[in-house]
C-alpha positions, -999 to +999 in steps of 0.1 A: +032-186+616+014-221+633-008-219+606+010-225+579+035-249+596+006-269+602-001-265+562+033-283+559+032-306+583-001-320+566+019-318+529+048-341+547+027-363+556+010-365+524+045-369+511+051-399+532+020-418+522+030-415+488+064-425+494+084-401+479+115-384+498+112-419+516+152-408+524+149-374+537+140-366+569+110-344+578+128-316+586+145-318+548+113-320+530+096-291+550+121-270+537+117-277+503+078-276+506+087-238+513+114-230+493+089-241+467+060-223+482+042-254+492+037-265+457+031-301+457+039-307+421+074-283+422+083-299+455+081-333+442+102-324+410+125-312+435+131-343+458+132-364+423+156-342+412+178-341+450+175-378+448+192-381+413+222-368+421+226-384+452+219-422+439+258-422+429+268-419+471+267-454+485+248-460+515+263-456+552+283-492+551+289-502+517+317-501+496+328-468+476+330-492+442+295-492+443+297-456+431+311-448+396+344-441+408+366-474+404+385-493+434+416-476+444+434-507+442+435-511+408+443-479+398+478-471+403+485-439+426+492-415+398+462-416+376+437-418+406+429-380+410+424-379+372+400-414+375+381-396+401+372-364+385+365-383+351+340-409+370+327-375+389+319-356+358+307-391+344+282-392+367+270-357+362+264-364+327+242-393+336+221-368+360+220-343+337+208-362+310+183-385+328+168-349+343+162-337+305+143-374+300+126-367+326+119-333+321+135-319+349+149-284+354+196-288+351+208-278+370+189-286+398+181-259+424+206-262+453+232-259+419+224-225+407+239-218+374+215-196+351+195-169+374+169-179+397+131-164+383+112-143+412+088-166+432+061-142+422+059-161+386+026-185+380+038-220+380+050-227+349+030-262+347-005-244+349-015-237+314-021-202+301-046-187+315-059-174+280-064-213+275-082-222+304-105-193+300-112-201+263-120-239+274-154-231+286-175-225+262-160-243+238-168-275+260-206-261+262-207-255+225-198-292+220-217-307+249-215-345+243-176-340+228-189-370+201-202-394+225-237-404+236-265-379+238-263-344+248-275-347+286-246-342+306-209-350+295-220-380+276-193-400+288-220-419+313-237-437+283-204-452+269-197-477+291-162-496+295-172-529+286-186-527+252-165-547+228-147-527+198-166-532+168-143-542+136-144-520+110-179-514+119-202-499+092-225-467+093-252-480+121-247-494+152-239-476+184-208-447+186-180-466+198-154-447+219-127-436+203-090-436+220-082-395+224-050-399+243-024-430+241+007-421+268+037-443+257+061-459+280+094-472+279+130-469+284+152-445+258+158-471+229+123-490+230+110-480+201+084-451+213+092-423+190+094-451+161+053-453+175+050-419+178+061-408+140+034-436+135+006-421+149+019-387+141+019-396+101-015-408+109-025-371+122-021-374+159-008-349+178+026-356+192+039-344+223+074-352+226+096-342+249+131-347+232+115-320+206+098-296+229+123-298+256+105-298+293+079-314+307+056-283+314+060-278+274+049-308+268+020-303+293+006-272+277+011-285+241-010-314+254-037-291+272-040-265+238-042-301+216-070-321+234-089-283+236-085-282+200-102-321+197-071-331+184-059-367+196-027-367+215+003-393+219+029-382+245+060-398+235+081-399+269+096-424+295+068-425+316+084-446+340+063-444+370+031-439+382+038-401+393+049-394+356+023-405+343-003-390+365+001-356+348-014-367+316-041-387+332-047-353+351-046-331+322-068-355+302-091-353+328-095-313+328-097-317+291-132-339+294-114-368+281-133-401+292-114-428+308-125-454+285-106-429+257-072-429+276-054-457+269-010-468+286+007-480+253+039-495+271+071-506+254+083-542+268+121-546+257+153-560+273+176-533+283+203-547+265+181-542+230+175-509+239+214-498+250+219-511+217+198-493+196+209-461+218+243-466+207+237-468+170+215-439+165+230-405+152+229-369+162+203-382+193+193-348+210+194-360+245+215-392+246+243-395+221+258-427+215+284-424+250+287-449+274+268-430+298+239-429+277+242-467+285+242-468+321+208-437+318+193-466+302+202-492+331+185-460+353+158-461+341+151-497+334+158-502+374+129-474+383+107-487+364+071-494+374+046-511+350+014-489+343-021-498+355-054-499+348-062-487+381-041-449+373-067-440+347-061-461+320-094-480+300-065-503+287-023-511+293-013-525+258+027-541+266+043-549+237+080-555+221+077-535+190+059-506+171+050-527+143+025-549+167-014-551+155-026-540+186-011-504+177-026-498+144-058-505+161-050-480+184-037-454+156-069-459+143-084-454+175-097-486+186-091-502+218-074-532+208 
């Protein structure tokens, strides 16, 4: 009906503004608004996933070399067809394996191979309900969650500016403590290297080349910060809408801002290609020459965190042996 065509036409929009399907035309992303049920979040995972496997066609103008397949010219007639299907099924492995970083469904929707589930399903990225029910009172129990006083959340009298306190002794004001530290990086920076860190240190990782999908790692997350525990979520991250779903979660959880802190992995792609290459029995990229150009994908898509998407603090640095991230496995603010 007009109603909920209107409904659509408002979530296109919204869409637009954030600039995502910026190469599909209206009529493209209205459909997958419905085939989705007008889920944002499902929609959006989607269009990510649509635009993966179409960033091997070269635009309307350009040359096909820009593609994976090589130049005609220098292949001689017999061996072309073979080239072809090998750059094809190259470039395949490159989607499929940059969807599981990413924590995408593979296939991808429009590719059916394993059975469809019935739209009736909850969402699979909302937590369990038993959860969400159980978070009540357990937030009520603990009303100030360790900070402040007891009026309120108690996040208002901890405010963002108060210098860390070294070592501090017994006294003295409750400082806050980092709850949630979201990594960033390419595959090969060093982030799981961080995360073993902070998980030997009795954090709670959430990694998504052990659990598998993102919406795992989403309601290992949720049940963890429930349970007080602090979190490190150990995946790419790459940009802004990736990260927004731990910021979110965080959020619902009652974690402060000024307890959420970007820990971002700053190193050159061809380091990280490198260290790819020379790890064994890697669950998601194996040592291939794909692997390689994932890694290229994902240093070009990159956008660097800010403060600004919920963060009390971006740390950047090159490697997981810098200062600033004991302090942070300690759970300082550096």
């Amino acid at each position: 009906g007009m109603a909920e065509d209107d409904v659509v036409f408002l979530m296109v929009g919204e869409l637009r503004d954030m600039g995502v399907g910026a190469e599909l035309d209206d009529a493209t992303l209205a459909n997958i608004l419905k085939n989705n049920n007008n889920n944002m979040d499902q929609a959006i995972d989607a269009i990510f996933a649509l635009s993966l496997q179409e960033e091997g066609a070269p635009p309307a103008g350009q040359p096909a070399q820009l593609r994976g397949t090589p130049p005609p010219q220098h292949a001689p007639q017999p061996q072309q067809h073979g080239e072809e299907q090998e750059a094809e099924e190259e470039e395949e492995e490159i989607d499929e394996m940059t969807a599981i970083l990413l924590g995408l469904p593979w296939p991808p929707a429009d590719k059916p191979k394993k059975p469809q589930r019935p739209p009736a399903a909850e969402p699979a990225h909302q937590a369990p309900p038993v959860q969400a029910a159980a978070f009540v009172p357990s937030y009520q129990e603990n009303g100030n969650n360790g900070f402040g006083d007891q009026h309120g959340d108690g996040f208002q009298t901890v405010k963002r500016t108060q210098p860390s306190i070294g070592g501090g002794g017994g006294g003295g004001m409750v400082m806050p403590q980092v709850r949630m530290v979201v990594l960033v990086g390419p595959p090969g920076s060093g982030k799981s290297t961080a995360a073993e860190m902070f998980g030997g240190a009795g954090w709670f990782v959430v990694s998504q080349d052990a659990l598998g999908s993102r919406q795992e790692c989403e309601h290992a997350c949720w049940a963890a910060l429930e349970a007080n525990q602090k979190v490190i979520v150990d995946r790419t991250n790459i940009d802004e809408f990736q990260r927004s779903h731990w910021v979110g979660i965080a959020r619902k959880a009652r974690v402060a801002e000024n307890s959420i802190v970007c820990l971002s992995f700053s190193v050159p792609a061809d380091v990280c290609k490198q260290r790819v290459m020379s790890r064994k029995g890697h669950r998601t990229l194996p040592a291939t020459r794909s692997s390689m150009q994932v890694v290229d994908r994902f240093v070009s898509s990159f956008v660097p965190p800010r403060e600004g998407e919920g963060f009390c603090k971006v740390v950047v640095v090159s490697e997981s042996h810098d200062p600033r991230v004991f302090s942070l496995i300690e759970g300082r603010v550096p």
